[in-house]
N, CA, C and O atoms as a CHARMM CRD file, in Angstrom:
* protein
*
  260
    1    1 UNK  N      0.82400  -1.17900   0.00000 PROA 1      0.00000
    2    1 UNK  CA     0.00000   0.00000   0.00000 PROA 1      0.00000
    3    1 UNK  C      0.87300   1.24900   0.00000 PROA 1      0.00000
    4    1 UNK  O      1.86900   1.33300   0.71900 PROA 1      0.00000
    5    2 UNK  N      0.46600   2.23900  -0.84200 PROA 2      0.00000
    6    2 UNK  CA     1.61800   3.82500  -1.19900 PROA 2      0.00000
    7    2 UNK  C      0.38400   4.12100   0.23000 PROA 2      0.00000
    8    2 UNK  O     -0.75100   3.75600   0.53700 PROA 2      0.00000
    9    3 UNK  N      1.60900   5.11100   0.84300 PROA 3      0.00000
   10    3 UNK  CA     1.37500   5.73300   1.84900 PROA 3      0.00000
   11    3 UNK  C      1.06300   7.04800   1.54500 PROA 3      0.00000
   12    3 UNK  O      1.88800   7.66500   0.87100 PROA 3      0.00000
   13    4 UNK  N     -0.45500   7.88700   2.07300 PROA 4      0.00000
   14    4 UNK  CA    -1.01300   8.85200   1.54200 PROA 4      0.00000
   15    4 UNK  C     -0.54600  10.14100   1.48700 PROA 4      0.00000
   16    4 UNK  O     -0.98700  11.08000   0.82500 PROA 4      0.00000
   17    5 UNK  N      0.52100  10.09600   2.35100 PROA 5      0.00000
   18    5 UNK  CA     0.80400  11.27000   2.75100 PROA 5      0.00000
   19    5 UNK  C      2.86500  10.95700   2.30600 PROA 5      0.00000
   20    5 UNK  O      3.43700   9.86700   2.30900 PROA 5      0.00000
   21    6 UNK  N      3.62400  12.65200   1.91400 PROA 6      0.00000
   22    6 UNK  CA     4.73700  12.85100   1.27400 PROA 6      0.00000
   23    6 UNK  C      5.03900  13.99800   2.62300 PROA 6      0.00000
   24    6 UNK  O      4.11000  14.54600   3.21600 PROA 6      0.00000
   25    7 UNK  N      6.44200  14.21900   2.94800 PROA 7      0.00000
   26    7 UNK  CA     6.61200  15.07900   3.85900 PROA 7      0.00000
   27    7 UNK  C      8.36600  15.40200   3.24400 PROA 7      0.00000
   28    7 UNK  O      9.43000  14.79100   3.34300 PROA 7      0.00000
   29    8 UNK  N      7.93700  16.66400   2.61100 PROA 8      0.00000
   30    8 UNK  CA     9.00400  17.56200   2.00800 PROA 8      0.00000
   31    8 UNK  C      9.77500  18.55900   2.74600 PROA 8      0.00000
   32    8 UNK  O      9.07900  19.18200   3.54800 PROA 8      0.00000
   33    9 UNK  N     10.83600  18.84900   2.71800 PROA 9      0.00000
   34    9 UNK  CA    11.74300  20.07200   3.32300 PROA 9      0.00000
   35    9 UNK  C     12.33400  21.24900   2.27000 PROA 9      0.00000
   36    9 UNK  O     13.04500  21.00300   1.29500 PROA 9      0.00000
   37   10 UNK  N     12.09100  21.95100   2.49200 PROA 10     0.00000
   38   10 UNK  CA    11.96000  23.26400   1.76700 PROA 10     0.00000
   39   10 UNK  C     14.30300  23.83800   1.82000 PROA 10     0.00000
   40   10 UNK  O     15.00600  24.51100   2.57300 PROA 10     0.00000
   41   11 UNK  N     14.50900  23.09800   0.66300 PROA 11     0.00000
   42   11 UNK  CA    15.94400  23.39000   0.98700 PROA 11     0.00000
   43   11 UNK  C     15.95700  24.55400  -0.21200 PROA 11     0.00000
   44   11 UNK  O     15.28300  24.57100  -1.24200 PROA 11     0.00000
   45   12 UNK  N     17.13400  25.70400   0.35000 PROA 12     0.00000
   46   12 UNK  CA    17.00800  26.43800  -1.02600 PROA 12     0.00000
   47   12 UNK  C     16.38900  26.98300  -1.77600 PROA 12     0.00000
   48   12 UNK  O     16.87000  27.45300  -2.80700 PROA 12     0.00000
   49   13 UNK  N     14.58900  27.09700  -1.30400 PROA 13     0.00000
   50   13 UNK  CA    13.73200  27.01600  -2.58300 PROA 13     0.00000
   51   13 UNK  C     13.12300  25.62000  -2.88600 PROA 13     0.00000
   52   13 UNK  O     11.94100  25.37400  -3.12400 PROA 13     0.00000
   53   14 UNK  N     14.46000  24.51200  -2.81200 PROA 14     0.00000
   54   14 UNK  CA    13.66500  23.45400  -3.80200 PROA 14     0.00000
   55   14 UNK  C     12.81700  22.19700  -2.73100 PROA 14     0.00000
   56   14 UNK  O     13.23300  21.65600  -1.70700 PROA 14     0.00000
   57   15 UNK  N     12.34100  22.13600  -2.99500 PROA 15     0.00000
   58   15 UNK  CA    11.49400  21.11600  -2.17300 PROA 15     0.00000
   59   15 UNK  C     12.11800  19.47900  -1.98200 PROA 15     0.00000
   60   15 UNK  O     12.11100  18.78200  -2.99600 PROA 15     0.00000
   61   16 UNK  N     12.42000  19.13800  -1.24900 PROA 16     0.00000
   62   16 UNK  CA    13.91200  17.63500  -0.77800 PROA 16     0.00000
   63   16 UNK  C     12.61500  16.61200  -0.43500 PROA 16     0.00000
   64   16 UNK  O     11.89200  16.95200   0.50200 PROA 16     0.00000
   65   17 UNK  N     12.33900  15.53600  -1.06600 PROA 17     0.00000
   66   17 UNK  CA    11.44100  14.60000  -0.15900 PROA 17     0.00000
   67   17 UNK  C     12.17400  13.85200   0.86500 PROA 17     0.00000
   68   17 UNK  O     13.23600  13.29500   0.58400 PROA 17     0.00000
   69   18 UNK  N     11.64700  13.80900   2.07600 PROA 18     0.00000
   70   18 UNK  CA    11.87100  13.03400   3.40100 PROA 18     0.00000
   71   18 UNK  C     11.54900  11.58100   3.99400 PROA 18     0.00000
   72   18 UNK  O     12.22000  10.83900   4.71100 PROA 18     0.00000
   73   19 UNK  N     10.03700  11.42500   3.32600 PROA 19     0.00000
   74   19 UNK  CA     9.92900  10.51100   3.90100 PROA 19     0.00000
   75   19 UNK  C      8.40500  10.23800   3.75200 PROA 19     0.00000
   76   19 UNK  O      7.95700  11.17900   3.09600 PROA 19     0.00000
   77   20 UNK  N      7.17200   9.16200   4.14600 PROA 20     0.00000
   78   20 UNK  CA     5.84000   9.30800   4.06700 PROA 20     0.00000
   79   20 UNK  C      5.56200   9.04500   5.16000 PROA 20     0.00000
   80   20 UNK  O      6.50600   8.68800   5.86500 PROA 20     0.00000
   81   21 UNK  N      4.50200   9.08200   5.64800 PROA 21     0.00000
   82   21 UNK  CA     3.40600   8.94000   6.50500 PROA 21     0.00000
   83   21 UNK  C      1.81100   8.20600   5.96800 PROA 21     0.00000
   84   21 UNK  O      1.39000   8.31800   4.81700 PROA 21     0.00000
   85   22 UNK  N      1.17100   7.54600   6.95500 PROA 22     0.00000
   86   22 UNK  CA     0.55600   6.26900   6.89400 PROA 22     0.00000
   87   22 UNK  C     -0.87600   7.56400   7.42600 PROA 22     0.00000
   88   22 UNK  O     -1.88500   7.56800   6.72000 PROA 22     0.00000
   89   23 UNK  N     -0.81500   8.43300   8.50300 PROA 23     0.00000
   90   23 UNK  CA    -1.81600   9.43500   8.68800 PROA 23     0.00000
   91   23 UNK  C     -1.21500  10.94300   8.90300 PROA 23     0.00000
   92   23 UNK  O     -0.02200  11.10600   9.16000 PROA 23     0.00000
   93   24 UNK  N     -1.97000  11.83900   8.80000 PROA 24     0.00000
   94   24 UNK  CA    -1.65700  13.36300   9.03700 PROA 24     0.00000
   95   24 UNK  C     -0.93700  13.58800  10.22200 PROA 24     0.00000
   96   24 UNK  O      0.01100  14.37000  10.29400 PROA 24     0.00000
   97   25 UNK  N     -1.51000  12.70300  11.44700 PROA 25     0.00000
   98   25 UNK  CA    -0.65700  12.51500  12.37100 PROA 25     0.00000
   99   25 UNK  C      0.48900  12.40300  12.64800 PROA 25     0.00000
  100   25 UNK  O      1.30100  13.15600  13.18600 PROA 25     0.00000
  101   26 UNK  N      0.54900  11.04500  12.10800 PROA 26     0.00000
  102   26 UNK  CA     2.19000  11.00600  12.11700 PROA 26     0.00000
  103   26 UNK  C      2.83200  11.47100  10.84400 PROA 26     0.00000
  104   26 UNK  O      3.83300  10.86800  10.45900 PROA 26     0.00000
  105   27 UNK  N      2.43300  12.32900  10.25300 PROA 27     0.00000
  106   27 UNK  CA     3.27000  13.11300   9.42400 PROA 27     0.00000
  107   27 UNK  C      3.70000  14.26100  10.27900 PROA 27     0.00000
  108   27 UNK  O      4.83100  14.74100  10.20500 PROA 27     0.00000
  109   28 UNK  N      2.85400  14.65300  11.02100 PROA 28     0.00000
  110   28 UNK  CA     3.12900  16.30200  11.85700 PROA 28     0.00000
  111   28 UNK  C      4.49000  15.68300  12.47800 PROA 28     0.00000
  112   28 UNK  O      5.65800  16.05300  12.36500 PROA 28     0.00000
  113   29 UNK  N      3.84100  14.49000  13.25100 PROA 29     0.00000
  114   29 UNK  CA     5.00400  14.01400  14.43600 PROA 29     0.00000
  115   29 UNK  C      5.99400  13.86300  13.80300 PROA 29     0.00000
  116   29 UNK  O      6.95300  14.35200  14.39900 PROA 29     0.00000
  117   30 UNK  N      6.41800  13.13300  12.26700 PROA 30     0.00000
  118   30 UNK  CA     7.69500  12.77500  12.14400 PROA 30     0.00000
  119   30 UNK  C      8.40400  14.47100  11.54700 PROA 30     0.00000
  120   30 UNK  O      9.60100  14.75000  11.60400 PROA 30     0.00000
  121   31 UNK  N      7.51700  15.22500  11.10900 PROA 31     0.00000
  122   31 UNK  CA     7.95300  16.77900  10.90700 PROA 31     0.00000
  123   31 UNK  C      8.51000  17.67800  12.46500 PROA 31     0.00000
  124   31 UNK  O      9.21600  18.68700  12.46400 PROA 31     0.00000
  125   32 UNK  N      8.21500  17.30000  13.12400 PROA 32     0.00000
  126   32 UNK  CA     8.13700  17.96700  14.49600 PROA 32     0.00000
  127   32 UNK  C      8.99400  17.30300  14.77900 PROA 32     0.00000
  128   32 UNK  O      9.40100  17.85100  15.80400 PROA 32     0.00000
  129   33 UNK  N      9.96000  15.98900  14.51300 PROA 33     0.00000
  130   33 UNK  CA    10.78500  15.41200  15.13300 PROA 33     0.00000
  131   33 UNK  C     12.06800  15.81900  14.05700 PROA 33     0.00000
  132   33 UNK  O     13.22900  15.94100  14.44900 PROA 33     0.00000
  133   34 UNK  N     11.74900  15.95700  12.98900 PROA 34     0.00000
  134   34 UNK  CA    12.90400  16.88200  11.58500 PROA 34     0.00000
  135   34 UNK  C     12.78900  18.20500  12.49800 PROA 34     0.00000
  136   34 UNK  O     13.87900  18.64400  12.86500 PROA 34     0.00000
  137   35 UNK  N     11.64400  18.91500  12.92700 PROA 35     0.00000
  138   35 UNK  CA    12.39900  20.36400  12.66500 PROA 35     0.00000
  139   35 UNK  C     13.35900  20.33600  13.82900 PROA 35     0.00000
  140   35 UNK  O     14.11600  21.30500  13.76400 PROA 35     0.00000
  141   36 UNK  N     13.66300  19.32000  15.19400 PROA 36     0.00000
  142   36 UNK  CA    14.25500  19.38100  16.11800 PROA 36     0.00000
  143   36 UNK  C     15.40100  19.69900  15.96300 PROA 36     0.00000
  144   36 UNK  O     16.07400  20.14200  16.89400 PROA 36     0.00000
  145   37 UNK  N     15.88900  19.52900  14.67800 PROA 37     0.00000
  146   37 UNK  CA    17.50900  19.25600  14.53900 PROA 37     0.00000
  147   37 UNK  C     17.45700  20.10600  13.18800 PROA 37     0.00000
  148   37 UNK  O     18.41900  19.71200  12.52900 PROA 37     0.00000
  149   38 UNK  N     16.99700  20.77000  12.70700 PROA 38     0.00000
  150   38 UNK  CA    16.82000  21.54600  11.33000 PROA 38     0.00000
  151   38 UNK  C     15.41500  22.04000  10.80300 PROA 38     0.00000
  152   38 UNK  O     14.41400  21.58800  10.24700 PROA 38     0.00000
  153   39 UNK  N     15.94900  23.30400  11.33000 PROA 39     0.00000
  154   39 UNK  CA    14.91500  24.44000  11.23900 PROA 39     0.00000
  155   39 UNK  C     14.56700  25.21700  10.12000 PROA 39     0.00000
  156   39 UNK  O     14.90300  26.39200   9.97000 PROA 39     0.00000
  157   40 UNK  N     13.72500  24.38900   9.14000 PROA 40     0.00000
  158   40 UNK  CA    13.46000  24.80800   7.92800 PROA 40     0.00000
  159   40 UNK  C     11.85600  24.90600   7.87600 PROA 40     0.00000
  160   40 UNK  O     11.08700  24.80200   8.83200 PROA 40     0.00000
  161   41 UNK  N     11.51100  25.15200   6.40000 PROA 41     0.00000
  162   41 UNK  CA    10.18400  24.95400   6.05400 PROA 41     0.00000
  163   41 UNK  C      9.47400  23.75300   5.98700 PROA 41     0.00000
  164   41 UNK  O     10.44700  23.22800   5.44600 PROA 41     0.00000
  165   42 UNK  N      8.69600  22.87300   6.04000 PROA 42     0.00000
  166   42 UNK  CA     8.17600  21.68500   5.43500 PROA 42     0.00000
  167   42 UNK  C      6.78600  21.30400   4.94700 PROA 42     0.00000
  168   42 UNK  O      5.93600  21.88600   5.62100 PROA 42     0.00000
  169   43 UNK  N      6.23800  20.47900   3.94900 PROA 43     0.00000
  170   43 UNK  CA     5.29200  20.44700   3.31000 PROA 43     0.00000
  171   43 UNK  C      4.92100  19.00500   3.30200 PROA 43     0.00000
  172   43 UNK  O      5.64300  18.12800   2.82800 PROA 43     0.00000
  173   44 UNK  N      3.75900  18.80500   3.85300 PROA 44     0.00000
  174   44 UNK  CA     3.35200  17.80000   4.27000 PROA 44     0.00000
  175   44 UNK  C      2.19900  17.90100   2.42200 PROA 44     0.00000
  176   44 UNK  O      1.73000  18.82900   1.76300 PROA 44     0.00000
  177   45 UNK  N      2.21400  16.57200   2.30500 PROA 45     0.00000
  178   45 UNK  CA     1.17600  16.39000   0.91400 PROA 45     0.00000
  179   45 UNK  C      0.72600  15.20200   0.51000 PROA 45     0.00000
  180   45 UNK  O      1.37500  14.19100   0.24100 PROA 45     0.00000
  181   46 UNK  N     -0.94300  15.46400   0.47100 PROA 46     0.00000
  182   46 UNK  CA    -1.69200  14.47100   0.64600 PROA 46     0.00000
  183   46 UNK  C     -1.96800  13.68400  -0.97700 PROA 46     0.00000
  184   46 UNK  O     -2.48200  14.26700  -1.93100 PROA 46     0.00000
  185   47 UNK  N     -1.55000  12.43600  -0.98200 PROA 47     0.00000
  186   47 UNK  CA    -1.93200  12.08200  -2.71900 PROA 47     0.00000
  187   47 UNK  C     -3.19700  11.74200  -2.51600 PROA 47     0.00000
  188   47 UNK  O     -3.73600  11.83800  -3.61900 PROA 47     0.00000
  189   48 UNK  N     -4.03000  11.37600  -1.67400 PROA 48     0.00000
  190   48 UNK  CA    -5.78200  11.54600  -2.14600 PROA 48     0.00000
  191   48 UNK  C     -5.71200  12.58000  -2.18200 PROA 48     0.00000
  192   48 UNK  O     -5.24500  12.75800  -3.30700 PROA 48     0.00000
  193   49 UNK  N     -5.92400  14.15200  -1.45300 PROA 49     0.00000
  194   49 UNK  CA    -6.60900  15.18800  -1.97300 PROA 49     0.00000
  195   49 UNK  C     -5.89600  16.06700  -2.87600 PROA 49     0.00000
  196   49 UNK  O     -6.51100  17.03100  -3.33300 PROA 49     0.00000
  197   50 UNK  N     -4.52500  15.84900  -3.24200 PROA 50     0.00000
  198   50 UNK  CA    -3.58400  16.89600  -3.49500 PROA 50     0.00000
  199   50 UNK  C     -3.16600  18.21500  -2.73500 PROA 50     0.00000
  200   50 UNK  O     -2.45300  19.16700  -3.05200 PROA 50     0.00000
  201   51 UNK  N     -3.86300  17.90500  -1.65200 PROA 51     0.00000
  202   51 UNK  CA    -3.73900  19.42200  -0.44700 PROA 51     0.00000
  203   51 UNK  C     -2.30600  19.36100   0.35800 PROA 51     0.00000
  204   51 UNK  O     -1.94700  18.36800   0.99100 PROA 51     0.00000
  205   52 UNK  N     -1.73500  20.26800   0.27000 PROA 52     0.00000
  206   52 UNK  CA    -0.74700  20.95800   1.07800 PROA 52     0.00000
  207   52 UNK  C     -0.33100  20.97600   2.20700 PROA 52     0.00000
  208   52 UNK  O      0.64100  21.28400   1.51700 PROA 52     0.00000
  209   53 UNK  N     -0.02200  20.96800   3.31500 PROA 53     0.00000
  210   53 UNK  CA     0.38900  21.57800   4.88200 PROA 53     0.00000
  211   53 UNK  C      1.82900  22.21000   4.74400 PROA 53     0.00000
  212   53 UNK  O      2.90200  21.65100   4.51900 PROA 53     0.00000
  213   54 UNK  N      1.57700  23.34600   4.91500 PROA 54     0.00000
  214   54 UNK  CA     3.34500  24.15000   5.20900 PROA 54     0.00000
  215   54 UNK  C      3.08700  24.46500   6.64800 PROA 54     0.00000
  216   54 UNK  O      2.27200  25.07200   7.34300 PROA 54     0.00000
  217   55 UNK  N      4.08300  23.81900   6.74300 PROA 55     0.00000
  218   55 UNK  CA     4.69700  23.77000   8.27300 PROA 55     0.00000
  219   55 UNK  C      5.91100  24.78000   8.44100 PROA 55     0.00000
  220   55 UNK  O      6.97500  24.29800   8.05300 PROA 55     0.00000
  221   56 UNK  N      5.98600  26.08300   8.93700 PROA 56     0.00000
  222   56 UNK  CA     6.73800  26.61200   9.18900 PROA 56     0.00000
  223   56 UNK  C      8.04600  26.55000  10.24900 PROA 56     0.00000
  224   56 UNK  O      7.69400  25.85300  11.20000 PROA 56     0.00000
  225   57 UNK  N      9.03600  26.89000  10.38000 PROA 57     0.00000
  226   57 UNK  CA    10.25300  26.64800  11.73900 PROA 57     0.00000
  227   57 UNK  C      9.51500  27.67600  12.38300 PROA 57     0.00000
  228   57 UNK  O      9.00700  28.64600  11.82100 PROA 57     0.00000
  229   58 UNK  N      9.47200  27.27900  14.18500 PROA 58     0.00000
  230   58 UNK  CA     9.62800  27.78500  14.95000 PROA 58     0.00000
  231   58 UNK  C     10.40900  28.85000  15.15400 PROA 58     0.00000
  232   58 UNK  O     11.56400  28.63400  14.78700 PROA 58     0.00000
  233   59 UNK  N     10.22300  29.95200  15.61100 PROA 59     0.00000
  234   59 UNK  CA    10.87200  31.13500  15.88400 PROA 59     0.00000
  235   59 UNK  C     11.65900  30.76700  17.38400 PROA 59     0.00000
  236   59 UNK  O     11.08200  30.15200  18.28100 PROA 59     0.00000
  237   60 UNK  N     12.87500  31.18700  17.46800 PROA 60     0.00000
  238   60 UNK  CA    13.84300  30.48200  18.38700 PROA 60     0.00000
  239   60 UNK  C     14.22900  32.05100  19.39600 PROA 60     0.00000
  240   60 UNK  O     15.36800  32.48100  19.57900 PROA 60     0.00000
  241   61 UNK  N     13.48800  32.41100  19.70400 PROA 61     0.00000
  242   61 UNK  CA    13.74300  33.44900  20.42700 PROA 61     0.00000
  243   61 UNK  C     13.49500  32.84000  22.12000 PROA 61     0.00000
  244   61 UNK  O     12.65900  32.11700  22.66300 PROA 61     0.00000
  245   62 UNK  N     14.73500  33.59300  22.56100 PROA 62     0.00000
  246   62 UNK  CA    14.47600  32.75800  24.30500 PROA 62     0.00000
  247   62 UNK  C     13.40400  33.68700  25.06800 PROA 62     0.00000
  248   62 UNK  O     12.72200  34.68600  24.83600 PROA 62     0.00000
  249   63 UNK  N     13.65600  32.75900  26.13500 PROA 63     0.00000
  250   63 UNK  CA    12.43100  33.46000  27.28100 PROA 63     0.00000
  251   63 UNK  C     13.25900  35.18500  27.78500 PROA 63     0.00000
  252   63 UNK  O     12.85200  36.31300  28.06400 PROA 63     0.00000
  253   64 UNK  N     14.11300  34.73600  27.71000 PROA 64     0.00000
  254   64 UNK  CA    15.19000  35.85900  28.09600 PROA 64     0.00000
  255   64 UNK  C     14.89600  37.44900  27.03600 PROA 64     0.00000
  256   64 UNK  O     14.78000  38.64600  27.29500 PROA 64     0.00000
  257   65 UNK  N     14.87200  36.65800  25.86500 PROA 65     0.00000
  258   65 UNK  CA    14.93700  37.87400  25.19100 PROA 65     0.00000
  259   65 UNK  C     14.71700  38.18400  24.04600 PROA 65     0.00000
  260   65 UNK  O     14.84900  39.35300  23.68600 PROA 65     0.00000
């Protein structure tokens, strides 16, 4: 079974594929576990609907300041 979901990283402009996901779920989670270590853009994409998720990096500003 192709897994419904594509989870892209936004290098450069060009879009890098990562990896799939089985639900939306664990697409966020395995994105949320990429941006831990590399703080980029990412695009989660669904081949049933053709719909999108851009997942933006976290803004890394401390409590401090």
């Amino acid at each position: 079974m192709i897994a419904p979901f594509d989870i892209f990283k936004d290098k450069e402009g060009t879009l890098m594929w990562c990896g799939t996901a089985m639900t939306l779920d664990e697409a966020k989670a395995k994105v949320r576990a990429m941006a831990a270590t590399e703080k980029t853009e990412y695009v989660i994409f669904s081949q049933k609907s053709g719909n999108r998720l851009v997942i933006q990096p976290e803004n890394e500003k401390s409590a401090a300041g």
